[in-house]
Each structure stands twice: as C-alpha cells, then as structure tokens.
Backbone bond lengths (Angstrom), bond angles and torsions (degrees), N, CA, C in turn:
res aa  C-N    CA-C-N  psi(-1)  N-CA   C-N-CA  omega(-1)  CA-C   N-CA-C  phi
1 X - - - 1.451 - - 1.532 112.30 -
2 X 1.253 119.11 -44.94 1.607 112.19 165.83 1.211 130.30 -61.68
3 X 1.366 125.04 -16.43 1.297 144.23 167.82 1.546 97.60 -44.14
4 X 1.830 101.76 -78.73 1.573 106.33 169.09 1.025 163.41 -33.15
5 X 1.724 89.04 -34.01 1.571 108.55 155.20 1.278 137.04 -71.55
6 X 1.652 93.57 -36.73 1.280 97.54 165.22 1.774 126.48 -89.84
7 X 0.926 125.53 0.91 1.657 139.69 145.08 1.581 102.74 -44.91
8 X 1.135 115.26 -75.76 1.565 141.72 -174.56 1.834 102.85 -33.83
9 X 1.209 88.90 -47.59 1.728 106.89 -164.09 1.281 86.06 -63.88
10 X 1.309 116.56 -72.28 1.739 120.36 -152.26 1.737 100.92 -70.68
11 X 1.150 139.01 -11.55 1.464 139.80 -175.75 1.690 101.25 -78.45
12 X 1.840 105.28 -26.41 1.374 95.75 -166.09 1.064 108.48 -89.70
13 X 1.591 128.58 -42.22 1.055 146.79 -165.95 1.952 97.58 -64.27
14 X 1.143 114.30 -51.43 1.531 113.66 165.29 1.771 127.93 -30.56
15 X 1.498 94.24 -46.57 1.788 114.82 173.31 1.487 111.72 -39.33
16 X 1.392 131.76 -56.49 1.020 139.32 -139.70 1.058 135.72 19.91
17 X 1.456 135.59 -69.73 1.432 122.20 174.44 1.287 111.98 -116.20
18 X 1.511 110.87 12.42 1.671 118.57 178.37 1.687 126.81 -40.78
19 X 1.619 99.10 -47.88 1.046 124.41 178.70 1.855 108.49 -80.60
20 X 1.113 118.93 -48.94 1.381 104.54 166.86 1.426 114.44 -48.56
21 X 1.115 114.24 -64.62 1.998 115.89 171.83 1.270 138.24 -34.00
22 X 1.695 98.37 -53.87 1.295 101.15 141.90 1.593 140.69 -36.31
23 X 1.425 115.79 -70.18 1.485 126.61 154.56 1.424 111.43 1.93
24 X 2.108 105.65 -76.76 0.803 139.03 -141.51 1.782 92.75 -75.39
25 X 1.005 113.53 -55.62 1.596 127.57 -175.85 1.703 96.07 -56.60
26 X 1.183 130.51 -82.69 1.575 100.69 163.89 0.734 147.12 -64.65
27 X 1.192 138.05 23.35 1.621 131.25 163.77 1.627 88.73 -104.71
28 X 1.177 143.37 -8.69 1.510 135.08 -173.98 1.718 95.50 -97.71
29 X 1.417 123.03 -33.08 1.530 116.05 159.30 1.385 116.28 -50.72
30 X 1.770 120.90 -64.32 0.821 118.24 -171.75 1.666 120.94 -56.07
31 X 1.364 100.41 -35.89 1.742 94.63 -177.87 1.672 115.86 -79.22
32 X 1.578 110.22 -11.96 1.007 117.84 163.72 1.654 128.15 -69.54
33 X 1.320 105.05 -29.03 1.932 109.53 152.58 1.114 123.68 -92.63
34 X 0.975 121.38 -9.83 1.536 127.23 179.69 1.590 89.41 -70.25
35 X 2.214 122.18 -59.58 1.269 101.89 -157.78 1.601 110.66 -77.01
36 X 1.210 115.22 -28.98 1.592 121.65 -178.32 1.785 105.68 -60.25
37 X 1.578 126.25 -25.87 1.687 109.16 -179.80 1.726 89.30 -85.14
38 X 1.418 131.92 -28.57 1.941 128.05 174.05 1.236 93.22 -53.71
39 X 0.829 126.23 -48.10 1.995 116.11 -163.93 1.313 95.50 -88.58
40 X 1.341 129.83 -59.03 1.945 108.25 -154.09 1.856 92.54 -84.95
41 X 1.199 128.66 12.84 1.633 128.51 166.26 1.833 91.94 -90.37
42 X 0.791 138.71 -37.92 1.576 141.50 171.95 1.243 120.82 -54.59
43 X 1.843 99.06 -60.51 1.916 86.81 165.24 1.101 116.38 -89.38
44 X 1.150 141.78 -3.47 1.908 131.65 138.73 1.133 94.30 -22.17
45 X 1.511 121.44 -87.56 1.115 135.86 -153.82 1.620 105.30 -33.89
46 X 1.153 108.65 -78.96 1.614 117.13 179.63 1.287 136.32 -15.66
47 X 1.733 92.24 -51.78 1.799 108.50 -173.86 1.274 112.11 -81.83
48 X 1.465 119.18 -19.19 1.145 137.06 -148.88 1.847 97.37 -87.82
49 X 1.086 98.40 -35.64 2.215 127.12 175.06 1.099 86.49 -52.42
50 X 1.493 137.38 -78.65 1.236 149.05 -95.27 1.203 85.34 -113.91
51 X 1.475 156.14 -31.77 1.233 138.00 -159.89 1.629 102.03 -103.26
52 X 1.561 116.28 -17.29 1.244 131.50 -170.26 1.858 100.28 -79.76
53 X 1.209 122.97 -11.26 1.578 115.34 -167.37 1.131 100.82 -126.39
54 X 1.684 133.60 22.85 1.104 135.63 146.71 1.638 110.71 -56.63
C-alpha cells in the first residue's frame, strides 16, 4: 500500500499545471453557455413582443 501512495504522489507532482488548465478550460466553457443562453433568452424575448402587438 505505500508503494501506491507513493506512485500516486509522484504522478501528481509530474501534472503541474494540467489540472489548473483544465479548471480553467471549464469554467471558460461553462461561462461561455451560461453567456450565449443570457443573450439568445433576450432575443427570444424581443421577437416574441413583436408578434404579440400586431
């Protein structure tokens, strides 16, 4: 079992900023759909007016 741990240890320490980047790469997806459904929920909104005041 210490063998493993110490396997474990040295695999992570190898990563270096993999895992930060990672992070970084999804949370820049996620805020990247988050802002594109704020905007195309907006022009929903819009067109949606416009056929109603005929």
């Amino acid at each position: 079992m210490p063998e493993t741990a110490a396997l474990l240890a040295a695999v992570t320490a190898q990563q270096g900023l993999g895992s930060t980047l990672r992070i970084l790469l999804i949370s820049s997806i996620a805020g990247a759909a988050l802002l594109a459904w704020f905007l195309l929920r907006g022009y929903r909104g819009n067109g949606s007016d416009e056929n109603h005041n005929d």
